[in-house]
N, C-alpha and C positions, 0 to 999 in steps of 0.2 A: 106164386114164385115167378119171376119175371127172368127173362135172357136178353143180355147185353152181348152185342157182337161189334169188333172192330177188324174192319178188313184192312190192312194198313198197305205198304207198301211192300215191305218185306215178309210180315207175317200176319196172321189169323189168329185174333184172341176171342174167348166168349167166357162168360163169368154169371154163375146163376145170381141171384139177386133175393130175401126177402124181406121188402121193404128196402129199406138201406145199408141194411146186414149182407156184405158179400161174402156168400156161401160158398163156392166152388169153382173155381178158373181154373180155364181149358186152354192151352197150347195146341193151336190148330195148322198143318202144313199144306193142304190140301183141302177144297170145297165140298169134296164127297165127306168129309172127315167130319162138316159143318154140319151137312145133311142126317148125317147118320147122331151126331147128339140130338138133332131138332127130335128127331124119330124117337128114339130114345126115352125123351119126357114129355109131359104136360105141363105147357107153360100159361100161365095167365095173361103176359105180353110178353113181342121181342121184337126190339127196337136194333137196328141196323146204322152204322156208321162206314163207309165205305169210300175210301180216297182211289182203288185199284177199278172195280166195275161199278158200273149204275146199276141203277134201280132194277130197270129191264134186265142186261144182261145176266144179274145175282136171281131173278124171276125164273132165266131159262136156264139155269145151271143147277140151282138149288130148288128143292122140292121141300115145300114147309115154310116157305116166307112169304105168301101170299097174302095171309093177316098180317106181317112185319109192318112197322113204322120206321120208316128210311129218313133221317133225317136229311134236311135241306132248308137252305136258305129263308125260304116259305113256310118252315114247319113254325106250329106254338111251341115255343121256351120261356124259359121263365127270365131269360135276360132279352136287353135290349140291344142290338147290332147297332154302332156306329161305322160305320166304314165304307169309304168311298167307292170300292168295287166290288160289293158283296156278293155278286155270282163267284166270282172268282176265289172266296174264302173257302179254304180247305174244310171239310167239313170235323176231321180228324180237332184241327185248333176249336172250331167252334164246339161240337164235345168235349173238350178239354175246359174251355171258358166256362160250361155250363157246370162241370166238375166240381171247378173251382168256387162255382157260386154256394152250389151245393155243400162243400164243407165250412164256406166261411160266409154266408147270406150277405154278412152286414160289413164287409169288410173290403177292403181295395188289394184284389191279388194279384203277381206276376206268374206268367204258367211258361216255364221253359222247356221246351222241349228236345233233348240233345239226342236225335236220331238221323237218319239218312240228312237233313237238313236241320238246323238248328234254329226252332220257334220262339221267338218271346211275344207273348200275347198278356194286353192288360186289359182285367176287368175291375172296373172304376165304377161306382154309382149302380149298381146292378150292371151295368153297360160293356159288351165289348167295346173297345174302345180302339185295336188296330196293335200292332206289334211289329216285330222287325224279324228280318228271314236272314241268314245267311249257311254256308257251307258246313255241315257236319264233319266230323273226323274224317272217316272213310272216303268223304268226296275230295278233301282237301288232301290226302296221301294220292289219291288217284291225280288229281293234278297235277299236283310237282312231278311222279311219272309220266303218265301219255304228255305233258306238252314241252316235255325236254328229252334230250336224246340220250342221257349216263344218267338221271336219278333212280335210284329202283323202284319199285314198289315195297312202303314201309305196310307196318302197320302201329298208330300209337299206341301210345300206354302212358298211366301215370307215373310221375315222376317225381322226386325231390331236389335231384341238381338240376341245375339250369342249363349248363354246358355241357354240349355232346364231346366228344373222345373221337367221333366215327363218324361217316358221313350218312347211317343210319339212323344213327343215334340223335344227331343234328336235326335230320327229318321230321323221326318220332316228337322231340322236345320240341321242336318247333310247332306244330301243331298243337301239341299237348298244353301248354304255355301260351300261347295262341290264345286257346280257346277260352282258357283259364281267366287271362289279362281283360278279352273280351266278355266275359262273362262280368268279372269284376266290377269293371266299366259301369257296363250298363243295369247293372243293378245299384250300384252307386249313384248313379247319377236320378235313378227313377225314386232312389229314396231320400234324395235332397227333395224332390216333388212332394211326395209323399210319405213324410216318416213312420207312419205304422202299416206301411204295406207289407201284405205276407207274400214269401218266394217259397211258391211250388215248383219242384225240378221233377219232370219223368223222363225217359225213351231210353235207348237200350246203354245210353253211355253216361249215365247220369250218376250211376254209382263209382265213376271215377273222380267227380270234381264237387261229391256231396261233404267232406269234412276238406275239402281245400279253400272252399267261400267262406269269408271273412264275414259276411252276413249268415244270418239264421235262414237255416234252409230247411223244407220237410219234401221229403221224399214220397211223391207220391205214382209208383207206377202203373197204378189201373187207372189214371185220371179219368181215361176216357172214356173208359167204362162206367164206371162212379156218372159221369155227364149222362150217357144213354140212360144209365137208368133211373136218375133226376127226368129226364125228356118224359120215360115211361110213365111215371108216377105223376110227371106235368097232367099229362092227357091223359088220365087215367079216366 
């Protein structure tokens, strides 16, 4: 039985693992909360994904990941990284890419990720291949507030009209529809590239715009998980 962990930005997930059968995922708020599952069981690996602390600092905080496999740029996976500044690659997307390989080996997938920031990453040829970043929901509501002096702070949501009523409502739809039109976009356009490419959608806002794309979407929210423990079973 192997344990998958993703330290993300916002929250702590872990999810046991046998083989490729995921058995039981953990909503984690807190590191001691980590510690105390590691204690807990016996694991035959546990692979570490981590965008909040390093390697070192998750070493002196958490007690039980001294055998962990931390994933990094340098680790063995089973794809091949194209990309021009690969230190710099969130380690979270590249878990994600490996996921992605992992449910479709032979196939060319989009992996979007609608959380704090909004990831599209493509893996083509076995190959990462580089993706596009911009503003999540949350970030884009905090904007139009802090850098104007009267807009509130919204928060969005999905929608069916277009037109706001309220200068709330205006906010939210804006965004909302935003995201939506960009989404659209750029999946359109990657599938004039590639017509039997698969779109995997995960991260915490993804079950708002999963029956609004006009393309066939599959909902995968453990992707990342799903990738560490593709990683584990790599270097097994």
């Amino acid at each position: 039985m192997n344990l998958a962990i993703d330290i993300g930005n916002t929250s702590i997930k872990a999810a046991t693992f046998l083989n490729d059968e995921l058995l039981e995922l953990h909503r984690l708020d807190e590191l001691y909360e980590l510690e105390s599952l590691i204690e807990r069981n016996t694991y035959d690996a546990i692979s570490v994904c981590s965008v909040r602390q390093s390697r070192q600092q998750l070493l002196a905080q958490v007690s039980g990941l001294e055998q962990a496999f931390f994933l990094s740029i340098d680790s063995a996976i089973p794809i091949e990284v194209s990309y021009d500044t690969p230190d710099t690659l969130g380690m979270d997307r590249l878990a994600a890419a490996i996921g992605a390989h992992v449910l479709y080996p032979n196939k060319s997938v989009l992996i979007i990720d609608l959380g704090t920031c909004i990831t599209y990453d493509l893996v083509h040829q076995a190959t990462f291949q580089g993706g596009l970043i911009s503003p999540g929901m949350n970030m884009r509501c905090r904007a139009m507030h802090e850098f104007t002096a009267n807009l509130p702070l919204v928060k969005a949501s999905a929608s069916a009209e277009l037109i706001g009523k309220s200068t709330v409502e205006s906010m939210s739809k804006g965004v909302f529809f935003g995201v939506l039109g960009e989404l659209e976009h750029h999946v359109s356009q990657l599938l004039l590239k590639i017509p039997d490419l698969k779109v995997i959608m995960t991260g915490g806002d993804a079950h708002l715009f999963e029956s609004k794309i006009k393309s066939d979407i599959f909902v995968a929210p453990q992707i990342v998980l799903v990738g560490m423990n593709g990683v584990s079973r790599y270097n097994a």
